[in-house]
C-alpha positions as CSV (number, residue, x, y, z in Angstrom):
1,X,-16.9,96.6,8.7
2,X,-20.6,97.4,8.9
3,X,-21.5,101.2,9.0
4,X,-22.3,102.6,12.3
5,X,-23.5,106.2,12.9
6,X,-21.3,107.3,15.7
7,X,-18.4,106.7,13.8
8,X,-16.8,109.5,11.4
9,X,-17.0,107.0,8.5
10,X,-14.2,108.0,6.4
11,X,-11.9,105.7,4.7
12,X,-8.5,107.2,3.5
13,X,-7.1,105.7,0.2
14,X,-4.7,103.5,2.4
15,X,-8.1,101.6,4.3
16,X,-7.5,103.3,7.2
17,X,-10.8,103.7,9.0
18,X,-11.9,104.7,12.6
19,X,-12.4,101.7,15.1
20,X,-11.9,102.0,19.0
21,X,-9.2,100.0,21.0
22,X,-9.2,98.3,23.7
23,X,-6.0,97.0,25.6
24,X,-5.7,95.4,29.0
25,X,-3.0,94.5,31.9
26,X,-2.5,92.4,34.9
27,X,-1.3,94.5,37.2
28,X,1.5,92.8,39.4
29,X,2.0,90.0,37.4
30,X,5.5,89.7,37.3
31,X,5.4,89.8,41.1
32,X,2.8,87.0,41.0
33,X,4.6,85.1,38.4
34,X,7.5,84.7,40.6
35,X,6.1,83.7,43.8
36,X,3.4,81.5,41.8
37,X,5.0,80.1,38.7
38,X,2.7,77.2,38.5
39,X,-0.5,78.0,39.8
40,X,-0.3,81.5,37.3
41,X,-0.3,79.9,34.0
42,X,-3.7,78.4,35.4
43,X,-5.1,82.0,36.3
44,X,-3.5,83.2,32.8
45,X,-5.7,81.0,31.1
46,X,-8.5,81.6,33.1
47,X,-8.2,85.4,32.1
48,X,-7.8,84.6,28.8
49,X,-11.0,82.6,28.6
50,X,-13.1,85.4,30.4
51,X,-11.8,88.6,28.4
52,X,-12.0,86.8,25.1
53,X,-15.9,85.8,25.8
54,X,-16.5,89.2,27.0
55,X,-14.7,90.5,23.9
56,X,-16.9,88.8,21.3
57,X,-19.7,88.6,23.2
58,X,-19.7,92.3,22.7
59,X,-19.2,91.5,18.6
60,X,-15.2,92.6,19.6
61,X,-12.4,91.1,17.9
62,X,-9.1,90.0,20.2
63,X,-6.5,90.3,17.4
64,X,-3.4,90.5,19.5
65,X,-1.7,89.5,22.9
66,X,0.7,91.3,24.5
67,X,2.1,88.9,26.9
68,X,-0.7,89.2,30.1
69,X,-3.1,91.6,28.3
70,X,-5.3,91.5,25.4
71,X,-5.9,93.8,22.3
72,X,-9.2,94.3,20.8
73,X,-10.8,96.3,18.3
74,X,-14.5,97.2,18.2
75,X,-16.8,99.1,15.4
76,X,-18.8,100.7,18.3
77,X,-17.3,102.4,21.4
78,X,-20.4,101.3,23.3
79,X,-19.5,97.5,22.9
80,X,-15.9,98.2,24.4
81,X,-16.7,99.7,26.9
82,X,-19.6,97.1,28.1
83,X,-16.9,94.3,27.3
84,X,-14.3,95.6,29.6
85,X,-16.9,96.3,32.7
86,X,-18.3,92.4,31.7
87,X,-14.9,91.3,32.0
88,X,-14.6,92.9,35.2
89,X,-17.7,91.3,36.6
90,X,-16.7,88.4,35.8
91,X,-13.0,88.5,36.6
92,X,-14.6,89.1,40.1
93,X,-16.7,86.1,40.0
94,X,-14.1,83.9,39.6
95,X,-12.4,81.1,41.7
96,X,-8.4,82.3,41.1
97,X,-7.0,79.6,43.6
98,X,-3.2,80.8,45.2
99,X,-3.1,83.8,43.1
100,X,-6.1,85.5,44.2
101,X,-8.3,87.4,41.8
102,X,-6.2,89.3,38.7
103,X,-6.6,92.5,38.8
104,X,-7.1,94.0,35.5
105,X,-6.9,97.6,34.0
106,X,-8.3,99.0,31.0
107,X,-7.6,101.8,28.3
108,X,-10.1,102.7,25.4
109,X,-9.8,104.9,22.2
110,X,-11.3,105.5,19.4
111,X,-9.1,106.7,16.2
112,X,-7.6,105.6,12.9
113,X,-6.4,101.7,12.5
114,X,-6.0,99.9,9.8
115,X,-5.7,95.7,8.9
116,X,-2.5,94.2,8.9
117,X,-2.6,90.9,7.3
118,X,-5.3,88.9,8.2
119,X,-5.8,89.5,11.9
120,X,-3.9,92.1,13.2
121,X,-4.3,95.7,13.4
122,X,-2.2,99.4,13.5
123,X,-2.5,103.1,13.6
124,X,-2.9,105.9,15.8
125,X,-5.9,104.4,18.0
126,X,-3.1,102.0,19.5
127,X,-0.5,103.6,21.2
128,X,-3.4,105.9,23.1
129,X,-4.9,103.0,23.9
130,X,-1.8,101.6,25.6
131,X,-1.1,104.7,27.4
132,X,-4.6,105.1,29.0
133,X,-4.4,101.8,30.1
134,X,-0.6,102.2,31.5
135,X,-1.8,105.2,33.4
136,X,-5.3,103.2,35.3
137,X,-5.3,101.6,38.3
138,X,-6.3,98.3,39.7
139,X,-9.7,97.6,38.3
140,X,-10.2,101.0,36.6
141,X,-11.5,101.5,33.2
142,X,-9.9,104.8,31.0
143,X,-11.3,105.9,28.1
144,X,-10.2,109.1,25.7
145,X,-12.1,112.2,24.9
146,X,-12.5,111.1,21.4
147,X,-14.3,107.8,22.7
148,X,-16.6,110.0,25.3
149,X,-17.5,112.2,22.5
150,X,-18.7,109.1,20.0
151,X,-20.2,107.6,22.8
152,X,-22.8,111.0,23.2
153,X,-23.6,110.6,19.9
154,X,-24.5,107.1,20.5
155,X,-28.6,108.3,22.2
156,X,-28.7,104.4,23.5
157,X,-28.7,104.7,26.9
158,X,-25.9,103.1,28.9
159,X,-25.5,101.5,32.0
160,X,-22.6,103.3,33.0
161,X,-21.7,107.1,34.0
162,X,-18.5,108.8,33.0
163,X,-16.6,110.8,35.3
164,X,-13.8,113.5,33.8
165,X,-10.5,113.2,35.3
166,X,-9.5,116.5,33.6
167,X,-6.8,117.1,30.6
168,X,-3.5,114.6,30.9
169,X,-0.3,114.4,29.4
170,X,1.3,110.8,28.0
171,X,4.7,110.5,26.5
172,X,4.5,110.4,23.0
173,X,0.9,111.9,22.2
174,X,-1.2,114.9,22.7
175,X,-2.8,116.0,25.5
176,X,-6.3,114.5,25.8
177,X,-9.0,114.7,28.6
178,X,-9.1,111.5,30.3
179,X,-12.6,109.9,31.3
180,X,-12.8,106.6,34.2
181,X,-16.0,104.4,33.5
182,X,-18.1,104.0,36.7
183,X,-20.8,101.3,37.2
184,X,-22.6,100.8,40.6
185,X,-21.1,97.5,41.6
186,X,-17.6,98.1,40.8
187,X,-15.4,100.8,42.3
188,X,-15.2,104.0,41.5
189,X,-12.5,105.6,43.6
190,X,-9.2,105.5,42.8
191,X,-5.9,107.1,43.2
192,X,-4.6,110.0,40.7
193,X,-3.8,107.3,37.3
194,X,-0.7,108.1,35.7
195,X,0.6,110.9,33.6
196,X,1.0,114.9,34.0
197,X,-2.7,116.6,34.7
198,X,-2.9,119.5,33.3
199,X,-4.4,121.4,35.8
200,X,-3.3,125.1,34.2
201,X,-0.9,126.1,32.4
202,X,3.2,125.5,33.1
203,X,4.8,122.9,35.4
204,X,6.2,124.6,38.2
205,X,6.5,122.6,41.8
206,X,4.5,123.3,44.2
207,X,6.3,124.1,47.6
208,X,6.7,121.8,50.1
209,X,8.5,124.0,52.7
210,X,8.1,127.8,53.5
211,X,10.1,130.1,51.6
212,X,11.7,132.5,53.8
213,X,14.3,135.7,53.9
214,X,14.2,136.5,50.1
215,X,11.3,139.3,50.1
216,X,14.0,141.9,49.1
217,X,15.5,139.7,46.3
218,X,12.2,139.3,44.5
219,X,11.0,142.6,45.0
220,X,14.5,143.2,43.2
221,X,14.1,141.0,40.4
222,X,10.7,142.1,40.0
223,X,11.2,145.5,39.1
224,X,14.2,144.2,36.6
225,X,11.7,142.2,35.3
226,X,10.2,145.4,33.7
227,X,13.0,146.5,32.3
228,X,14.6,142.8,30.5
229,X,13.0,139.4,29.4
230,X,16.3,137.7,30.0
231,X,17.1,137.4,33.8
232,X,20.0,134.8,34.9
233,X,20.4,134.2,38.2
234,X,24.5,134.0,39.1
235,X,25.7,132.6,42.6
236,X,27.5,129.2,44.1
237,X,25.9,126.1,44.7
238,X,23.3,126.1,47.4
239,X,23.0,129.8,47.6
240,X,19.4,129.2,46.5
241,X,19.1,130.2,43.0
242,X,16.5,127.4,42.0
243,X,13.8,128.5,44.5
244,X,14.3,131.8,44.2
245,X,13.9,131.8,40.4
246,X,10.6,129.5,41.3
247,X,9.1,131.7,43.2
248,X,9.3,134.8,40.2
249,X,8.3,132.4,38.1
250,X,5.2,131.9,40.1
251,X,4.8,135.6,41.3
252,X,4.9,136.5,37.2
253,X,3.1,133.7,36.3
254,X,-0.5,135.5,36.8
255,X,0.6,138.2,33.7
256,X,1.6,135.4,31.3
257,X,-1.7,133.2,30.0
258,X,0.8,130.3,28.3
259,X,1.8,129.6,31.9
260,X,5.5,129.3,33.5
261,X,7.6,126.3,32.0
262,X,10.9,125.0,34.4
263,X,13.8,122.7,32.7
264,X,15.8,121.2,34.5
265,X,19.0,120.5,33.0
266,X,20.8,118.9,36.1
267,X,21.0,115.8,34.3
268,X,22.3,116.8,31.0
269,X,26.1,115.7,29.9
270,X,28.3,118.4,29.9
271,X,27.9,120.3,26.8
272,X,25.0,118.0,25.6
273,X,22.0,119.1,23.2
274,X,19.4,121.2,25.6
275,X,16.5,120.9,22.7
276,X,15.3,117.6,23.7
277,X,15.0,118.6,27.6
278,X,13.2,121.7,26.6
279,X,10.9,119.8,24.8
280,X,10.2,117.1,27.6
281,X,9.5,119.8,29.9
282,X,7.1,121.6,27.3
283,X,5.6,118.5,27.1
284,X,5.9,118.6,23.2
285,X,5.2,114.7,21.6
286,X,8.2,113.8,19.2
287,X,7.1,113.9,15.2
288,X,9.5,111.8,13.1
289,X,11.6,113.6,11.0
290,X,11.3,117.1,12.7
291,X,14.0,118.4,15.2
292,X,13.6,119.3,18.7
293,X,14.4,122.8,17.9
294,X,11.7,123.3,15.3
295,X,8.8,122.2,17.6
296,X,10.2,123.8,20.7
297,X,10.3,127.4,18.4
298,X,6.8,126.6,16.7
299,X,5.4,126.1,20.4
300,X,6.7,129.5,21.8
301,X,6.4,131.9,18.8
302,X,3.4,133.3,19.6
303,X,3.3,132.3,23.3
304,X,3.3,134.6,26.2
305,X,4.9,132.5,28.5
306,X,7.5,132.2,30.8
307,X,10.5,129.8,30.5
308,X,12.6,129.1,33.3
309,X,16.1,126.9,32.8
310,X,17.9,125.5,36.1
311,X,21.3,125.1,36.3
312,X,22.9,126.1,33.3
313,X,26.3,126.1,34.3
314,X,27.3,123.0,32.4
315,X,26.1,123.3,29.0
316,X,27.0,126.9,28.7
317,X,27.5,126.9,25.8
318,X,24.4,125.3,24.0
319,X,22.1,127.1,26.3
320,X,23.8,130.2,25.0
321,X,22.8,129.8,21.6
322,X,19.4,128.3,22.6
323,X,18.2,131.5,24.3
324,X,19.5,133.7,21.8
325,X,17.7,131.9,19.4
326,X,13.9,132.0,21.6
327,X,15.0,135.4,22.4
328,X,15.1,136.4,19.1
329,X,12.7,133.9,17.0
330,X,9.6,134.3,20.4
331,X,9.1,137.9,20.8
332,X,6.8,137.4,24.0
333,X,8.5,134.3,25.5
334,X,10.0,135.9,29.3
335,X,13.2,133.6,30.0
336,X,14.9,132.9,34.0
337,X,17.5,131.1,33.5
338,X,20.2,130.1,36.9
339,X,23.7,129.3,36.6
340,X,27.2,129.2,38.2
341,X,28.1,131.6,35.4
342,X,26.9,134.1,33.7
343,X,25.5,132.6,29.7
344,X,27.1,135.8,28.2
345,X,24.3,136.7,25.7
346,X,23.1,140.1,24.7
347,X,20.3,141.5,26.7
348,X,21.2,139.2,29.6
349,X,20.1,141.0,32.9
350,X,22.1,139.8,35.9
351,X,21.1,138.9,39.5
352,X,23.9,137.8,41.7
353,X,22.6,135.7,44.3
354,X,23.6,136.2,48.1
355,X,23.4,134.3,51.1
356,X,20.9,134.5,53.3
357,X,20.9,138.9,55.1
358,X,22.4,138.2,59.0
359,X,20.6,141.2,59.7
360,X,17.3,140.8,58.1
361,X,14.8,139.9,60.6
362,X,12.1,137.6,59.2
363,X,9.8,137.2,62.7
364,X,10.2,138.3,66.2
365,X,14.0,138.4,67.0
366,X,14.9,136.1,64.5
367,X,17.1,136.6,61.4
368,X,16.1,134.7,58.5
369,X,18.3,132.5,58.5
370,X,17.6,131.6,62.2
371,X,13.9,131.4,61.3
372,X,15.3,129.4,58.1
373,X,17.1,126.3,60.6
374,X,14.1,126.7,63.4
375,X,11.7,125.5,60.3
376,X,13.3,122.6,59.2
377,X,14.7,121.7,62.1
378,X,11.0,121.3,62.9
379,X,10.5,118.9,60.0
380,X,13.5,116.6,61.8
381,X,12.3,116.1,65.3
382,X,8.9,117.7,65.7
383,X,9.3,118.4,69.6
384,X,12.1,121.3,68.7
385,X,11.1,124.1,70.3
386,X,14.7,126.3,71.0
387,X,15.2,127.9,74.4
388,X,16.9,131.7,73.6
389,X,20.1,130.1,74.6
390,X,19.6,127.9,72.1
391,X,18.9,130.6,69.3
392,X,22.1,132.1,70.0
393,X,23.9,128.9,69.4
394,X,21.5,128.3,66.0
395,X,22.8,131.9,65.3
396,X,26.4,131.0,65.5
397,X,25.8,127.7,63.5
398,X,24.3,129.7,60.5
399,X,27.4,132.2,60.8
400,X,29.9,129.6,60.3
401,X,27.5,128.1,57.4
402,X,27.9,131.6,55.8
403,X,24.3,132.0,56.0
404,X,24.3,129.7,52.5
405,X,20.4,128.1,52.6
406,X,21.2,124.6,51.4
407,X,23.8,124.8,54.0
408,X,21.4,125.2,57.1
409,X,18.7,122.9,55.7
410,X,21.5,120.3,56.0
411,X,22.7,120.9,59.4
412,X,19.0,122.1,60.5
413,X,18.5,117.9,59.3
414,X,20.9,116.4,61.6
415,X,18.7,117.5,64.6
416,X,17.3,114.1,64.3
417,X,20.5,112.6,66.1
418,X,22.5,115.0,66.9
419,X,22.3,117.9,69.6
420,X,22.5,121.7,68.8
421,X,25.9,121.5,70.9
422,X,27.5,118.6,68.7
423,X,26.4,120.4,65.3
424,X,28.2,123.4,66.2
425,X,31.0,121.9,67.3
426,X,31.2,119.4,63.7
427,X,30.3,122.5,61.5
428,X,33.2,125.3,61.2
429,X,32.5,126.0,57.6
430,X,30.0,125.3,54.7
431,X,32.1,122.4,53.5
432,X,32.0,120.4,56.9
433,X,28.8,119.1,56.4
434,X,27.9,115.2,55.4
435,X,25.2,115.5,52.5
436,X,24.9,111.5,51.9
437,X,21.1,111.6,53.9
438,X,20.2,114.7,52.0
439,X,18.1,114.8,49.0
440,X,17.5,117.8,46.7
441,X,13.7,117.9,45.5
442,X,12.9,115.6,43.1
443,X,14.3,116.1,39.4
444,X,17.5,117.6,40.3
445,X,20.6,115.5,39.2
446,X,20.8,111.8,39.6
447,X,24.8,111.8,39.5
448,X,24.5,110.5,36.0
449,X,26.1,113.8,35.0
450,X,29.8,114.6,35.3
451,X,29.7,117.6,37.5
452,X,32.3,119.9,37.2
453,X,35.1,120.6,39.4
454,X,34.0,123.9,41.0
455,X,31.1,123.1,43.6
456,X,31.0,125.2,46.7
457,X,29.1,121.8,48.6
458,X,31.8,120.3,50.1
459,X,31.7,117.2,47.6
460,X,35.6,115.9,47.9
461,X,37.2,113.9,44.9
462,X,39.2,110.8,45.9
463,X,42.2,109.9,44.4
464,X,41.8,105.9,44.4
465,X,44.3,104.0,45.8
466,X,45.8,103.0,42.7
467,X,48.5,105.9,42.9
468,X,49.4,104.1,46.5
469,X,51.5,101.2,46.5
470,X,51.0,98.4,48.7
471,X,52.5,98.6,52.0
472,X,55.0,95.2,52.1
473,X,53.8,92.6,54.9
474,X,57.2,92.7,56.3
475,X,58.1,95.8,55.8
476,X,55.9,98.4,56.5
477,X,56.2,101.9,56.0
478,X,54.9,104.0,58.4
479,X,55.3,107.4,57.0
480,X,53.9,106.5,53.8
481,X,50.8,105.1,55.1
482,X,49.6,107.7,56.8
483,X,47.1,109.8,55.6
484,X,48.5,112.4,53.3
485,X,46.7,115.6,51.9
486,X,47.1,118.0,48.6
487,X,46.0,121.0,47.0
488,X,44.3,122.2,44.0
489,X,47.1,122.2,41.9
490,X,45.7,125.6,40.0
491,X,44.3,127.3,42.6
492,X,45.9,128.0,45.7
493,X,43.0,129.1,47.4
494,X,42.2,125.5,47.7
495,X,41.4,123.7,50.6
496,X,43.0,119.9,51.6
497,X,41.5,117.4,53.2
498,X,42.9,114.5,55.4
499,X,42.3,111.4,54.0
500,X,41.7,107.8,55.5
501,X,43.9,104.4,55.1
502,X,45.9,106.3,52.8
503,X,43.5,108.0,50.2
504,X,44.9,111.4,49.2
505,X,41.9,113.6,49.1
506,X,41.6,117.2,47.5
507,X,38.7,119.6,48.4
508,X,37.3,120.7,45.1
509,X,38.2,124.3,44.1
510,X,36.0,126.9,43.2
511,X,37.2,126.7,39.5
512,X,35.0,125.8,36.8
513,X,37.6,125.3,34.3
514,X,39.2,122.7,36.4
515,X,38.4,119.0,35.9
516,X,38.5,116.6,38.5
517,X,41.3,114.5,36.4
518,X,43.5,117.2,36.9
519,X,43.2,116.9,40.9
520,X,44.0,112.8,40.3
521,X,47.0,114.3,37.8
522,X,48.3,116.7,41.0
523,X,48.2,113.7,43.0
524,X,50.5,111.9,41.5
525,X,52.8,114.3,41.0
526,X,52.9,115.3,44.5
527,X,53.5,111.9,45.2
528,X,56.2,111.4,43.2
529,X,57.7,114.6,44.1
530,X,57.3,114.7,47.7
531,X,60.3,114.1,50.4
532,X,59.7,111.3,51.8
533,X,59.5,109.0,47.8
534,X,63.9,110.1,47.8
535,X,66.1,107.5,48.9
536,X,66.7,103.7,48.0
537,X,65.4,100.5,48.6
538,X,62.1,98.9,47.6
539,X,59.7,101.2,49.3
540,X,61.0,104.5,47.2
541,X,60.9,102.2,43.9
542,X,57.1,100.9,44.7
543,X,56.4,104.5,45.6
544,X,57.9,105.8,42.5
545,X,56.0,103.3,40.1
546,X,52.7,104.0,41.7
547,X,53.3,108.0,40.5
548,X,54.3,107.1,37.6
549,X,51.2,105.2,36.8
550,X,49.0,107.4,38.6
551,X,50.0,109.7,36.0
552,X,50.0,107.8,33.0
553,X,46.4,106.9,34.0
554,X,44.6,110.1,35.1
């Protein structure tokens, strides 16, 4: 290639030498290929004709397809960024027929690449390339920092402004600072592209609802704060653990420059590897050949920063040894961590979580939790405005909830069908309430993970019908069909559960150590042992087989 003065100009002993990319992508085409599988291959050729003149007509070289985008490499960033805005002129231009106009996006960097055969390319320039032009819109033109930077170095003037979208973060690289291409006839305003901005340091959420009734908690946790750099946060499901620990995080997070950090380990296996999530939520790109745990402990050895890991409770065990190891290894690292149970480490300062204080009045009258249910029954039906008669019955619902947080965001949520009257009535206890239309934020567990056996949310484990014979067409067994119920088989403090059209169903105890096979295990048994399976005749043998399955098949 020819020299060029905005270019570093260095040529490694294996040819490698800097070039800038450009990739492209229809965006919808698979959509558009489906409702138009004729009339597309017509517009796919038409793109192809006007990308690959824009290309060389800007001395650009289209080495590689990538099923409905292009890949091009350039000696000048200038020229790749002029072919991509021609192509977009003339992509605009264009008579597309059915389809309507393809609409194109555009990613451009500038690195190391080297020849591959005759006509195709590699190296690092590539996969940045690919995720700029993942992350654009419609129509929108990315280009890196590296690219900006050669292109001020370039004194030609250009027809073209660049405006800074700020540092992102793309799976796989580093962070860069992401610049969109503007021209006067094509748009310039877009929604946020793709990717995690960096807008300061951490990832915490930011709040979508109040947070309400927990002044005394972190004012608690604060001062303990002072005293340890390992807090874990101990209470049942629901009890609010998460938000609280958030809201530390973020009341801390002033005091420690590397910024506050949250994993989220909801989605691990049980006793899985936590390195990998760490990283992910540090945002650390994957080298090859170097563990998880290496990168994560080269990132926070130095770092004064904050790292807060949700819902431990299932990987105990690996967690255990991961904080004792960034306890120990990152002297200035400040770890949250919230959990069922306590990790069991040394150093470990421990906050047990409570429900939400009865008595502790958070605005004029009102108990938090009262003011909690008013709030988000506010976010369900807009027009709820409660009468005091109506506060005393809101009062009496959050009593019977145990004053648990998750509990009365629920039943606050089934204001949006149901009356005050009928939710009082449906809810005796925490585990009454239906959590099918209820969503935790976004990020907590997708119910990939096998979730152990003590949850205080009311979740019940079914016994499938396969320990149940089949009642006989002609003779049918009335006691046997009806719904039966059962205990925990290791905890008597267990609740039962009625079941319908002959599922046994056992309320989950509050037991970590017990898996929900052991519950299908009880089942069968009790089956099998249970008055009514004595006696003779076919019903008691069906019955008696269908145990005796149930428990060879837990």
């Amino acid at each position: 290639m020819a020299e060029y003065p905005s270019m570093v100009g260095t040529e490694s002993s294996a040819g490698s030498r800097e070039s800038t990319i450009l990739t492209t992508d229809i965006v919808g085409s698979t959509a558009l290929l489906r409702r138009y599988p004729n009339e597309m291959m017509g517009a796919m050729d038409l793109h192809d004709q006007i990308l690959h003149a824009a290309i060389r007509r800007r001395s650009g070289d289209p080495f590689r397809h990538t099923g409905d985008g292009v890949l091009a490499i350039f000696e000048r960033p200038r020229d790749a960024v002029l072919a991509a805005i021609d192509a977009q002129r003339e992509m605009r231009g264009a008579a597309w027929g059915p389809t309507g106009r393809l609409q194109i996006r555009f990613g451009i960097h500038t690195g190391l690449t080297r020849a591959r055969g005759r006509s195709d390319f590699f190296g690092p320039a590539l996969p940045t390339a690919t995720r700029l032009q993942s992350a654009a819109n419609a129509d929108q033109i990315l280009l890196s920092d590296v690219t900006a930077e050669r292109l001020a170095i370039d004194r030609l003037q250009t027809p073209f402004e660049l405006s800074d979208l700020g540092e992102h973060h793309f799976k796989g690289i580093e962070p860069i600072r992401v610049y969109q291409v503007c021209t006067s006839d094509l748009p310039s305003a877009f929604p946020p592209i793709g990717g995690k901005r960096e807008t300061a340091n951490g990832n915490l959420p930011a709040n979508l609802t109040s947070f309400l009734g927990r002044e005394r908690e972190l004012g608690d946790l604060g001062r303990m704060a002072h005293e340890s750099r390992l807090l874990t946060l101990v209470g049942p499901g629901g009890i609010g653990k998460t938000r609280l620990a958030i809201e530390l995080a973020r009341s801390l997070e002033s005091s420690f420059p590397e910024g506050a950090w949250l994993v989220d380990l909801s989605a691990l296996e049980r006793d899985s590897e936590v390195w990998p999530a760490i990283a992910e939520a540090l945002l650390i790109p994957p080298l090859p050949g170097v563990e998880w745990r290496i990168q994560v402990l080269e990132r926070l050895h130095d770092a004064r920063a904050i790292l807060l890991m949700d819902n431990c409770e299932h990987v105990l065990d690996p967690i255990a040894d991961a904080v004792t190891e960034l306890g120990s290894t990152c002297g200035s690292l400040f770890l949250i961590n919230t959990s069922r149970r306590t990790l069991g480490v040394e150093g470990e300062a421990l906050y047990q979580v409570s429900s939400l204080d009865s008595g502790l009045q958070d605005g004029p009258g009102q108990s938090a939790a009262v003011r909690l249910f008013v709030e988000r029954g506010r976010l369900a039906d807009r027009r709820f405005q409660p009468t005091p008669d109506d506060l005393a019955i809101i009062q009496r619902i959050c009593a019977n909830l145990d004053y648990i947080p998750l509990a009365i965001e629920i039943a606050a949520g089934h204001l949006r069908r149901l009356t005050l009257e009928n939710i009082e009535n449906g809810v005796t206890k925490p585990l009454d309430l239906q959590t099918s239309n209820f969503r935790r934020r976004a990020g907590r567990s997708d119910g990939k993970r096998r979730r152990p056996a003590a949850i205080a949310t009311g979740r019940v484990r079914r016994v499938r019908r396969a320990a149940l014979p089949r009642a006989d067409s002609s003779r049918r067994d009335r006691d046997f069909r009806r719904p039966v119920a059962g205990r925990c088989p290791h905890n008597d403090a267990g609740d039962d559960r009625r079941g319908r059209r002959g599922f046994v169903q056992f309320r989950q105890c509050r037991d970590p150590r017990h898996h929900p096979r052991d519950h299908r295990r009880a089942a069968a048994s009790w089956l099998r042992d249970r008055p009514e399976s004595a006696g003779s005749g076919d019903g008691a043998d069906r019955r008696a087989a269908a145990a005796r399955r149930g428990a060879a098949n837990p």
